[in-house]
ZANU-885995 format. One record per residue (C-alpha): x, y, z; residue in one letter. Coordinates in steps of 0.02 Angstrom, whole numbers, padded with zeros to 5 digits, always signed. Example, Ala and Ser with C-alpha at 12.3 -4.5 7.8 and 13.67 -1.06 7.14 Angstrom:
<rs>
+00615-00225+00390a+00684-00053+00357s
</rs>
This chain:
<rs>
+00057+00868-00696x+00073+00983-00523x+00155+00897-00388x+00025+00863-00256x+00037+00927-00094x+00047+00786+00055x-00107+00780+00189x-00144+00860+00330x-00151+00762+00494x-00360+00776+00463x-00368+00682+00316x-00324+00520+00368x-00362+00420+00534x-00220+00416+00651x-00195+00239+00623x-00115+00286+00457x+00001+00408+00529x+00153+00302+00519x+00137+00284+00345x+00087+00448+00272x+00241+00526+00411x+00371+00395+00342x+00362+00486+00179x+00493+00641+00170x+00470+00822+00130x+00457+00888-00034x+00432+00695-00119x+00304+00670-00279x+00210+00533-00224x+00164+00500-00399x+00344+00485-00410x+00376+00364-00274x+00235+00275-00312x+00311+00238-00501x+00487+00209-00427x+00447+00103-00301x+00359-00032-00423x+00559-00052-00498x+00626-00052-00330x+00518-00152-00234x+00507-00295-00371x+00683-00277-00367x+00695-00300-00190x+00567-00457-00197x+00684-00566-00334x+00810-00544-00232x+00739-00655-00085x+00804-00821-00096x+00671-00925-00134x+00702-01041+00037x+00666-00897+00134x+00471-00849+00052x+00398-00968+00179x+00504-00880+00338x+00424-00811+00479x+00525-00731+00626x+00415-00800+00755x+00271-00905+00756x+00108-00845+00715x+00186-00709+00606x+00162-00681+00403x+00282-00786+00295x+00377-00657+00170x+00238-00730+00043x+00135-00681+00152x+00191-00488+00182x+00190-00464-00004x+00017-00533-00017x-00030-00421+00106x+00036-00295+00020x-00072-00316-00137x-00224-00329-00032x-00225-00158+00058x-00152-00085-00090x-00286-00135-00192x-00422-00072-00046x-00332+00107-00038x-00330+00117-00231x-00534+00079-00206x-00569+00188-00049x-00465+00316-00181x-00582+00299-00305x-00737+00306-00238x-00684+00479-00136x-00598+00558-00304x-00786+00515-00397x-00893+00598-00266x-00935+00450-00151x-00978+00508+00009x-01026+00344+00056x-00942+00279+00231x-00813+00145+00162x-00802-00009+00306x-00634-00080+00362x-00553-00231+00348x-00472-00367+00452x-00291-00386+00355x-00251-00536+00475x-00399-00650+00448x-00368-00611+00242x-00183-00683+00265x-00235-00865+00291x-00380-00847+00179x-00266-00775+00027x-00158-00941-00039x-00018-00865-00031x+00084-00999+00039x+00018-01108-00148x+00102-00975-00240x+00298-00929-00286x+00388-00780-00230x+00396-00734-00384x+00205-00741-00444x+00165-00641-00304x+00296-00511-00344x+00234-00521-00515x+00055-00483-00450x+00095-00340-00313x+00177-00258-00494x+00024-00281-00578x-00063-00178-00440x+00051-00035-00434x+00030-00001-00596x-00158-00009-00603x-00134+00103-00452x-00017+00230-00512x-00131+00227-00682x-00272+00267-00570x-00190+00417-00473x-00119+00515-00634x-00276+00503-00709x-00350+00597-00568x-00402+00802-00601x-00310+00916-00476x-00497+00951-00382x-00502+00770-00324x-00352+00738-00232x-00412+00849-00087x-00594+00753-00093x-00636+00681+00075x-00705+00528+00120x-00745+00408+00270x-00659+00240+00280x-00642+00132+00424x-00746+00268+00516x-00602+00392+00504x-00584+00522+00377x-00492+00523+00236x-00446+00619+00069x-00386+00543-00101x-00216+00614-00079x-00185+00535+00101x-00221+00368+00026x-00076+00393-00086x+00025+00416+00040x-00036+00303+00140x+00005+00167+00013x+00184+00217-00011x+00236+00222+00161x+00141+00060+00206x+00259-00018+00083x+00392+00079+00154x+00360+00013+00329x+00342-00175+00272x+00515-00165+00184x+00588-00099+00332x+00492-00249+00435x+00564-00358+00305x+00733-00306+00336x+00751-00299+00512x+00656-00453+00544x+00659-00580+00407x+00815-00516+00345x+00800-00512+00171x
</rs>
């Protein structure tokens, strides 16, 4: 399979920048994307289990939460991807991530069966992407009234988990 290239700036809404520039130079994303399901559920057992309910401040996501959160936008990127790579040129609406956080049980579930469940997306999601032809990873889309192209949402995804493991770091400290 060719490498694809990463997005231009115009493919994506400038809300997503952080993501899709977290990424480096010269990366696979299909790559990354398969790597990071080891890593990442790697990175997840490792939390002690007394610290899946922590929040650094109140009114923040638990660590349950932040990996629940995970599978959700996930999950709508590996949609919005869809739809664009089939032809869809139907506007896709946004979402509100923070009123799905109290809604999504996560605080019911282990660490672990969350974990188990982000895993379960990635690799319906990295399934998805390699089954893609080379013509529709430059498709383009609207979603959340920005545009966007099936290859940005790949990127996209990887560096939003990226930027939650780093916020997971810094301030939850596991």
């Amino acid at each position: 399979m060719t490498t694809i290239a990463p997005p231009l700036s115009d493919e994506y809404g400038a809300a997503y920048a952080r993501y899709v520039t977290r990424l480096p130079a010269g990366i696979d994303v299909l790559d990354l994307l398969a790597s990071q399901q080891a890593s990442t559920r790697a990175r997840f057992a490792a939390v002690p289990a007394d610290r899946a309910g922590y929040r650094y401040a109140p009114g923040k996501w638990s660590v349950r939460e932040v990996v629940m959160h995970l599978s959700d936008v996930e999950r709508i990127m590996a949609y919005r991807a869809l739809r664009v790579a089939r032809g869809d040129a139907t506007p896709l609406p946004g979402f509100d991530e923070n009123a799905y956080a109290p809604l999504s049980n996560a605080e019911a579930l282990p660490l672990s069966a969350l974990a188990e469940e982000w895993g379960d997306v990635r690799r319906a999601t990295v399934s998805l992407f390699r089954h893609f032809p080379p013509e529709a990873w430059t498709r383009r889309g609207t979603a959340s009234g920005a545009p966007v192209s099936v290859r940005s949402l790949a990127w996209i995804i990887a560096g939003h988990e990226q930027h939650h493991l780093a916020v997971l770091a810094e301030r939850y400290g596991v």
